[in-house]
C-alpha positions as CSV (number, residue, x, y, z in Angstrom):
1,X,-47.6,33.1,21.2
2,X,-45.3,30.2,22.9
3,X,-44.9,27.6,21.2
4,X,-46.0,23.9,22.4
5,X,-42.7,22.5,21.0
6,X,-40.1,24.1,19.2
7,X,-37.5,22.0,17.3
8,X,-36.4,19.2,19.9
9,X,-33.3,18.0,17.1
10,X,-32.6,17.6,13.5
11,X,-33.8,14.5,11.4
12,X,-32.1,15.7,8.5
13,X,-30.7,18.5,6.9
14,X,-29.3,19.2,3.2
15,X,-26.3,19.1,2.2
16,X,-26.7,21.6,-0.8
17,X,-30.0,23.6,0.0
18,X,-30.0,24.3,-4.0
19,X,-30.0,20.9,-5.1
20,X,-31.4,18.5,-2.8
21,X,-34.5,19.2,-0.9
22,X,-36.2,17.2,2.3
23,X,-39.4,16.0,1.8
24,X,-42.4,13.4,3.2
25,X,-41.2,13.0,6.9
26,X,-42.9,10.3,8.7
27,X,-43.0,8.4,12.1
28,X,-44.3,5.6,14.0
29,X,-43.8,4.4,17.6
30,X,-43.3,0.9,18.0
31,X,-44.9,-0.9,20.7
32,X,-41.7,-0.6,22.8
33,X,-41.2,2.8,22.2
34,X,-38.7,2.6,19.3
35,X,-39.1,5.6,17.3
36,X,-38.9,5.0,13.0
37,X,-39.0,7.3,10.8
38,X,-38.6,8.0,7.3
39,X,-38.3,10.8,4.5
40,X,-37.3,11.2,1.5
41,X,-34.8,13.6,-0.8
42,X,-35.7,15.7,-3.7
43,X,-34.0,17.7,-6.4
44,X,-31.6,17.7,-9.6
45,X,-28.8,16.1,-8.0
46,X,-30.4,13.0,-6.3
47,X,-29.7,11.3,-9.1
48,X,-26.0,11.6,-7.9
49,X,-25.8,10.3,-4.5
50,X,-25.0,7.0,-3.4
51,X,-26.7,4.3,-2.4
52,X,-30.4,2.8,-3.8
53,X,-32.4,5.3,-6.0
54,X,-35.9,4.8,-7.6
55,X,-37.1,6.3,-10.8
56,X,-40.2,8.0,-11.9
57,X,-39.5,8.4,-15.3
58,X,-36.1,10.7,-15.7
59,X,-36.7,11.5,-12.0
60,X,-34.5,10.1,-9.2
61,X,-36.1,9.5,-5.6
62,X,-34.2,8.6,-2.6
63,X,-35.9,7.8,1.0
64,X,-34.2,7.2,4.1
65,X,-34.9,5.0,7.2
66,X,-33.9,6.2,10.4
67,X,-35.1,4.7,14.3
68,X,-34.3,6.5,17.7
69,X,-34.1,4.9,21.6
70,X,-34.2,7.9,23.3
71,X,-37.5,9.5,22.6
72,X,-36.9,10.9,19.3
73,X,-33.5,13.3,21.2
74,X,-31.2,11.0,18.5
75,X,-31.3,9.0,15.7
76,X,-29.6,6.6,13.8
77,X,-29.7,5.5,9.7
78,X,-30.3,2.7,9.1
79,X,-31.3,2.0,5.3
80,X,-32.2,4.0,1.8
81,X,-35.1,2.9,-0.2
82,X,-36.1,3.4,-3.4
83,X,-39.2,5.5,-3.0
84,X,-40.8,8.4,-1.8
85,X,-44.3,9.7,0.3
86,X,-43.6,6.5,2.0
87,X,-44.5,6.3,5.7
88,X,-43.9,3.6,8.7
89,X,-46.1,1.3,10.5
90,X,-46.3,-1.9,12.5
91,X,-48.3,-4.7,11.8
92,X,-47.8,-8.3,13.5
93,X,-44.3,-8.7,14.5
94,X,-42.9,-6.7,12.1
95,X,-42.4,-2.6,10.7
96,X,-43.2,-1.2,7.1
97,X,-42.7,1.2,5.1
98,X,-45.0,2.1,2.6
99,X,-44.4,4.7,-0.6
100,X,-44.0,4.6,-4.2
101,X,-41.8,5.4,-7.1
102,X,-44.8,5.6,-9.7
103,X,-45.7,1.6,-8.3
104,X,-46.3,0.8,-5.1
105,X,-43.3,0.0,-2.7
106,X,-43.0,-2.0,0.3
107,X,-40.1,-2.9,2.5
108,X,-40.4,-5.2,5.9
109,X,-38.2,-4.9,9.1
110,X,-38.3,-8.5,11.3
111,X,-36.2,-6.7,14.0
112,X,-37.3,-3.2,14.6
113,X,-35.9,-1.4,12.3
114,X,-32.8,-3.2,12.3
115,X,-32.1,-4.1,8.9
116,X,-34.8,-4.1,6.1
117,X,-35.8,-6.7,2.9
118,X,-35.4,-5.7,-0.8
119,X,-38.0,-3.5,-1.5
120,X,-41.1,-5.2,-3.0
121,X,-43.7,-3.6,-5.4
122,X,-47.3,-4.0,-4.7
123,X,-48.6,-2.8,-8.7
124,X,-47.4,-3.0,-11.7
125,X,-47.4,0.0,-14.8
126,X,-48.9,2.4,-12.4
127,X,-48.6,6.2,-11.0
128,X,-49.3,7.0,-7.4
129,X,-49.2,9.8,-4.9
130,X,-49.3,10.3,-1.5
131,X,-47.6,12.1,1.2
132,X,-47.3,10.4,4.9
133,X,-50.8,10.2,6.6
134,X,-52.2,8.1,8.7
135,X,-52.5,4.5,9.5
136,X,-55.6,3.1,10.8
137,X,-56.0,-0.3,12.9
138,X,-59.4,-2.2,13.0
139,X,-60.7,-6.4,13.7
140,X,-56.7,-7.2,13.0
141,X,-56.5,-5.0,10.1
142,X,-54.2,-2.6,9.3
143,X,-56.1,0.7,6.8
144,X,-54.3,3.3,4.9
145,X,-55.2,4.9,1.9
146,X,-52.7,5.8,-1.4
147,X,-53.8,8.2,-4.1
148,X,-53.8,6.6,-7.8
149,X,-53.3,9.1,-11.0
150,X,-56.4,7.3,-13.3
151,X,-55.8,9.8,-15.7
152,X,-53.3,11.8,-18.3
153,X,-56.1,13.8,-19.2
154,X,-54.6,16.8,-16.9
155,X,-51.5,18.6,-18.3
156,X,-50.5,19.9,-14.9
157,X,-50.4,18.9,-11.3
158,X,-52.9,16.3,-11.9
159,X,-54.6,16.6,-8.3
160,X,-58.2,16.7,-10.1
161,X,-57.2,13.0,-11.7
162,X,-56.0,11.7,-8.1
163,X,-58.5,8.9,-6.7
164,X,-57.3,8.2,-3.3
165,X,-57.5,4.1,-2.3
166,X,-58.0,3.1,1.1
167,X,-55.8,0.0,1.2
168,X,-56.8,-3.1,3.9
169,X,-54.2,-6.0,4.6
170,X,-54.2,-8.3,7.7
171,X,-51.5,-7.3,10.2
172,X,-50.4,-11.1,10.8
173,X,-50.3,-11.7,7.0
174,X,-46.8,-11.1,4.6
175,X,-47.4,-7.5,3.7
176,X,-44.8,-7.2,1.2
177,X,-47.1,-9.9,-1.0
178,X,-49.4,-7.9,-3.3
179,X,-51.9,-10.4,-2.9
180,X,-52.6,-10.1,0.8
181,X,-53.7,-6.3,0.0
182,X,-57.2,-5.3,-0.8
183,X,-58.1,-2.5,-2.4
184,X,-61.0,0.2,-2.8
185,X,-63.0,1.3,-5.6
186,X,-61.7,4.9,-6.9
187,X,-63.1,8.2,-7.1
188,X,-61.3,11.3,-8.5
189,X,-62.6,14.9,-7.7
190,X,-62.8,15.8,-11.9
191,X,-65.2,12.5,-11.9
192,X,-66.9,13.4,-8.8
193,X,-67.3,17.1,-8.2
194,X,-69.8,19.1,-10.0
195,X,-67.7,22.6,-10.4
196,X,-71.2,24.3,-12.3
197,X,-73.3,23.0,-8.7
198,X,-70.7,24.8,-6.3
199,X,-72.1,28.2,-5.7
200,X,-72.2,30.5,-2.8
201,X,-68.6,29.5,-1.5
202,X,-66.5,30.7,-3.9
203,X,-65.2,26.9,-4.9
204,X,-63.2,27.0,-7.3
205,X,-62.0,30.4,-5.5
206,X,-59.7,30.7,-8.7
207,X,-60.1,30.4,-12.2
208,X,-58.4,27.4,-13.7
209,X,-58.5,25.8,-17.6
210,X,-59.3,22.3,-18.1
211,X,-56.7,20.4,-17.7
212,X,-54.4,23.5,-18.2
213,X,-52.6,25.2,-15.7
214,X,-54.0,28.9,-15.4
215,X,-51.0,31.1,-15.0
216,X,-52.9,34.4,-12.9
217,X,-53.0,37.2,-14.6
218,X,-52.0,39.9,-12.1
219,X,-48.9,37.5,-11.3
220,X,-47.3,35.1,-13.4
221,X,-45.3,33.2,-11.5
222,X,-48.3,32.0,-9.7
223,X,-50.8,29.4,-10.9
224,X,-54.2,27.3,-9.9
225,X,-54.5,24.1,-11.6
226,X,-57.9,22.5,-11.5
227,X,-59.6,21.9,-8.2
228,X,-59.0,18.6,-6.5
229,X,-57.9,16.4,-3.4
230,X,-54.9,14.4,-2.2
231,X,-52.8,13.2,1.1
232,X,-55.9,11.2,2.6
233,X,-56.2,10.4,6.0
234,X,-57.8,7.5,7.2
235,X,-61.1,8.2,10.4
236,X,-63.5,6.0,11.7
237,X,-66.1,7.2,13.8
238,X,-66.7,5.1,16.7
239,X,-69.1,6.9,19.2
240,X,-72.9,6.4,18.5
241,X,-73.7,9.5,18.6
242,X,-72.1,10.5,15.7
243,X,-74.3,11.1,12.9
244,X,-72.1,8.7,10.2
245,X,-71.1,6.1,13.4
246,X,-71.5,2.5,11.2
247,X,-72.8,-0.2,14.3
248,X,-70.8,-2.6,12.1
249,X,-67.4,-1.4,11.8
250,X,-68.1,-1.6,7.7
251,X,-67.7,2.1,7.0
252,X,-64.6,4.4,7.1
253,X,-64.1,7.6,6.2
254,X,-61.6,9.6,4.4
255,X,-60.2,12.9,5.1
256,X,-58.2,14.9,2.8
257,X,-56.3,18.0,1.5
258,X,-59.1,20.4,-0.8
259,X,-57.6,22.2,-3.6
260,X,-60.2,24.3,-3.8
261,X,-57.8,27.7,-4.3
262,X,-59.7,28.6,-1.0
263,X,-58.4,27.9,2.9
264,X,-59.9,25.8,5.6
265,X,-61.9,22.9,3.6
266,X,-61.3,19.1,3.7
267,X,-62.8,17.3,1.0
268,X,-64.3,13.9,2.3
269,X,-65.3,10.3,0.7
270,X,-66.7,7.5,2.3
271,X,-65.8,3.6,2.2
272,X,-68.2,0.7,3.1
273,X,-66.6,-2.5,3.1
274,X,-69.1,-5.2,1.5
275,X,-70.2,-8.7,2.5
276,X,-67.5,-10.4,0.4
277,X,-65.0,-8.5,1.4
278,X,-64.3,-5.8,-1.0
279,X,-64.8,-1.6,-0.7
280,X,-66.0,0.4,-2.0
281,X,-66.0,4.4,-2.2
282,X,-68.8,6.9,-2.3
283,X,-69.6,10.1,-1.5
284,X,-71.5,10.6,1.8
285,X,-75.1,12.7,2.6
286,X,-75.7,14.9,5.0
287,X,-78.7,13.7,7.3
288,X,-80.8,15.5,4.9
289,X,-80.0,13.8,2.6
290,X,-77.8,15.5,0.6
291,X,-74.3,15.0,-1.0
292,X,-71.5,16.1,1.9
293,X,-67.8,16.7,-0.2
294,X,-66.6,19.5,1.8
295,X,-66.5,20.1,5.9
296,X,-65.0,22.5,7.7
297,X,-61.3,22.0,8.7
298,X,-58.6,24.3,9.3
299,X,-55.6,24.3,7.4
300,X,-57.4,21.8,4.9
301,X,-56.0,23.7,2.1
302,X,-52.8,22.0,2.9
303,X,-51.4,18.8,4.1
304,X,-52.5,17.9,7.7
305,X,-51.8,14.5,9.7
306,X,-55.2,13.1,11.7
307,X,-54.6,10.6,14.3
308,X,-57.2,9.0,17.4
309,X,-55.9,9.2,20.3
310,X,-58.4,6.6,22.4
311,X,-57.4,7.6,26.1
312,X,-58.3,10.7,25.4
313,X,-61.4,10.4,23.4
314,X,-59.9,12.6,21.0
315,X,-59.1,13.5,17.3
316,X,-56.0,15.0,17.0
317,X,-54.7,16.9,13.3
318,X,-51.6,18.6,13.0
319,X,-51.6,20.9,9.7
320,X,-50.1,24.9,8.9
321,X,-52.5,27.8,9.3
322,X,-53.2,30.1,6.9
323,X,-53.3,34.4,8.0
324,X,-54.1,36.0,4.7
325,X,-55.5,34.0,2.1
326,X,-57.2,36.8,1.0
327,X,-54.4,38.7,0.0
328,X,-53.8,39.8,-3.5
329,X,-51.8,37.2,-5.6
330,X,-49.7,40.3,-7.1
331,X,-48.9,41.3,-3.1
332,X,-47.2,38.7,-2.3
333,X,-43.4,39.1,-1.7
334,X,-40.7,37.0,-3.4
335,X,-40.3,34.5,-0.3
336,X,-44.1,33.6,-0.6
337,X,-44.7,30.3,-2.1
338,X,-47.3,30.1,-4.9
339,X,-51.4,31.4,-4.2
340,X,-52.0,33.1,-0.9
341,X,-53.4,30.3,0.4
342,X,-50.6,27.8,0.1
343,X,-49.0,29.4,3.4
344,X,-46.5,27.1,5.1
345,X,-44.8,29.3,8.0
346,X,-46.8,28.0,10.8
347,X,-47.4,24.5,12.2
348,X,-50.1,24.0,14.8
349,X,-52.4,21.3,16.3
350,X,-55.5,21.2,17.1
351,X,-58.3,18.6,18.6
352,X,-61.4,17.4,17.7
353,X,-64.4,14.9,19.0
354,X,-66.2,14.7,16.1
355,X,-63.4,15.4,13.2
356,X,-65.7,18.6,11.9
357,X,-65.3,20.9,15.5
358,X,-62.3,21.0,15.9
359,X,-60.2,23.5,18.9
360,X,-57.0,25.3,18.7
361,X,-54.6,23.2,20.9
362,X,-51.5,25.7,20.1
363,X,-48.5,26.8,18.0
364,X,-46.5,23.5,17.7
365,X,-43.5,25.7,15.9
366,X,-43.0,28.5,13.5
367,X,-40.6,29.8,10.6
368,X,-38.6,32.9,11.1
369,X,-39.4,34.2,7.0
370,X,-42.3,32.8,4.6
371,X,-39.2,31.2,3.3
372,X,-39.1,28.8,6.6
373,X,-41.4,26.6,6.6
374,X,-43.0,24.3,9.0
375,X,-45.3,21.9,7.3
376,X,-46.5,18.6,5.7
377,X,-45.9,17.2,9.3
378,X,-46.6,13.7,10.9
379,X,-47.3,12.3,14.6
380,X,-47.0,9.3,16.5
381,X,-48.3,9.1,20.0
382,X,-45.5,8.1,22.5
383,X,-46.5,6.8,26.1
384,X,-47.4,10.7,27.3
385,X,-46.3,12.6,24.4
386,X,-46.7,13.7,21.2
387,X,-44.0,13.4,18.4
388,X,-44.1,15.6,15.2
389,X,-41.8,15.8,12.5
390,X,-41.9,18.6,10.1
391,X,-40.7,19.6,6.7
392,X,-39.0,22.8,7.2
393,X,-36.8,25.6,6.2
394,X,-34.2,27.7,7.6
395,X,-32.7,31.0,5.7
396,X,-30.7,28.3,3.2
397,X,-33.7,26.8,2.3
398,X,-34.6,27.1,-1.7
399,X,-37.9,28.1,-1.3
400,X,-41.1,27.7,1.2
401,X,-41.8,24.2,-0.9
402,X,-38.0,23.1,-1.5
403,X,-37.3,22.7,2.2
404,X,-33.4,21.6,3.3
405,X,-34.4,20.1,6.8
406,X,-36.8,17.7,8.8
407,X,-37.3,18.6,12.3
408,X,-38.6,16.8,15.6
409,X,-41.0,17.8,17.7
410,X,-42.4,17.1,20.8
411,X,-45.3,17.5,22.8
412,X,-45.1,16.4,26.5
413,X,-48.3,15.9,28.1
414,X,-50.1,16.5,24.9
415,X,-53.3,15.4,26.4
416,X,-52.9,18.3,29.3
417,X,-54.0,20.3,26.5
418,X,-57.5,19.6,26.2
419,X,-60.3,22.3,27.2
């Protein structure tokens, strides 16, 4: 198939493949067409490079800041941060970027991208996840949502104990100020979800302990930890005839990655925002009244990026397909990251009017080996085009997850490409 994109340049790529690995890309066009980005570094030997570092416990993070004038062809670095899963924005008259190292971090540009304040944090005591999804803009508010660990009860990757927050702040007001943020009630999937009510579709499609990761019998090296959700995007429906349209702009929705051990699920939540001012998050019913956690979405078994793209009345999600999910665990080969359905060789967009049908737009770029990845991306909309930036992987790469390069994309004419 030919590809909608290919790699346009490099953002970044490792200097020792083994040792530090590129993660959380993200992007935002400013109003003038500035391009920022952001990422951060992985690995053992973060801990030794220079310049500002955060900790999450004995763990060193590093991000990086970068901004391009050309339409993403170059780019220039211009800070480090002390964070990671942070991603960019605009609000007012000035750039953020949001991520955390276990609190919430904030830094603030006042001349695009230019030079950036000391990093501020937003909570104190705290752990938090993410990885760089959306941001949302409504009535002079700016929407994103961060995922909260409420929980030590899980011994492993504690995605059941993650409750993702959809954050609200003013865009005129001093984001950077804790204060001026408000945040929603939580939710977390080991609260929420029912496992003993999930028949007929095979969810959990694996076994997994409580709280215990379940190392698979027919291959050890690869495990399911207990079903949950994470990397939430931020939609709000805004054509009546949707079926959860909200007349008063109260109600937003949010879309996220299903651990489920299965392919092509999102789990979904719901957010009302209240009379006084605060939100708070609930599941959502199907007209017939039902409860609604899981819709149809391919690639949901990984990260994906949804943004609205209003000229063309369209959703847009960029995310990696899955091809055989429903191979045996123990027939994997040695380049194959973790469960078959944790695939991450193929990176491809699709579009959407409702954010449940959604149509194959194309393949936006694809690894040479299982090894090379191309996933966990993120888009801006440019003027006409579409910019993606990938996590990815060439042959030095340490493995499909432990990726030694971000890549740029881009899409010209992206909205050419609806049918």
């Amino acid at each position: 198939m030919e590809k909608l994109a290919g790699i346009l340049t490099e953002l970044y790529r490792s200097p020792d493949p083994n040792r530090l690995y590129a993660y959380s890309p993200g992007i935002c066009a400013l109003p003038d067409g500035r391009l920022v980005a952001t990422m951060d570094i992985g690995g053992p030997s973060v801990g030794e490079l220079p310049g500002v570092k955060g900790w999450i416990g004995k763990t060193a993070v590093q991000g990086k800041i970068f901004v391009s004038d050309d339409g993403g062809i170059s780019w220039r670095h211009v800070a480090d941060t002390p964070m990671q899963h942070a991603r960019p924005f605009w609000a007012g008259k000035s750039v953020y970027v949001l991520g955390h190292a276990g609190d919430l971090t904030i830094v603030r540009s006042d001349d695009r991208g230019h030079t950036w304040s000391k990093p501020a944090r937003l909570t104190n005591g705290q752990l938090w996840h993410a990885a760089p999804c959306n941001v949302h803009y409504a009535k002079g508010n700016v929407y994103l949502a961060m995922e909260r660990k409420i929980s030590d009860a899980c011994r492993t990757w504690p995605v059941s104990v993650l409750a993702p927050v959809l954050m609200r702040a003013r865009c005129e007001d001093d984001l950077t100020r804790a204060e001026n943020w408000c945040f929603a009630s939580e939710l977390c999937c080991k609260n929420t979800v029912d496992l003993d009510k999930c028949h007929y579709f095979g969810m959990p499609f694996y076994r997994a302990l409580d709280g215990v990761t379940n190392l698979l019998v027919e291959h050890p090296k690869r495990h399911f930890p207990p079903p949950g959700w994470l990397e939430t995007n931020v939609v709000q429906f805004t054509d009546p005839s949707h079926i959860w349209y909200d007349p008063s702009g109260k109600t937003f929705h949010l879309w996220m990655r299903a651990h489920t051990g299965g392919t092509n699920l999102a789990a979904i939540l719901k957010v009302v925002e209240n009379d006084d001012g605060s939100m708070t998050t609930m599941t959502e019913l199907a007209p017939s009244g039902e409860p609604i956690i899981y819709l149809p979405c391919p690639g949901g078994e990984m990260k994906f990026h949804i943004l609205w793209d209003a000229p063309s009345e369209r959703f847009w999600m960029v995310g990696t397909q899955p091809t055989d999910s429903m191979a045996k665990p123990e027939s994997l080969c040695e380049e194959r990251y973790d469960l078959p359905n944790n695939e991450r060789q193929r990176l491809v967009l699709w579009f959407s009017r409702n954010c449940v049908d959604w149509c194959f737009a194309g393949l936006v770029d694809m690894g040479e080996s299982q090894k090379q990845s191309r996933h966990y991306a993120s888009m801006a909309v440019r003027g006409e085009d579409l910019m993606i930036l990938s996590r990815s992987g060439d042959a030095q790469a340490l493995s499909a997850h432990n990726t030694n390069l971000i890549t740029v994309h881009k899409i010209n004419g992206f909205r050419s490409l609806v049918y």
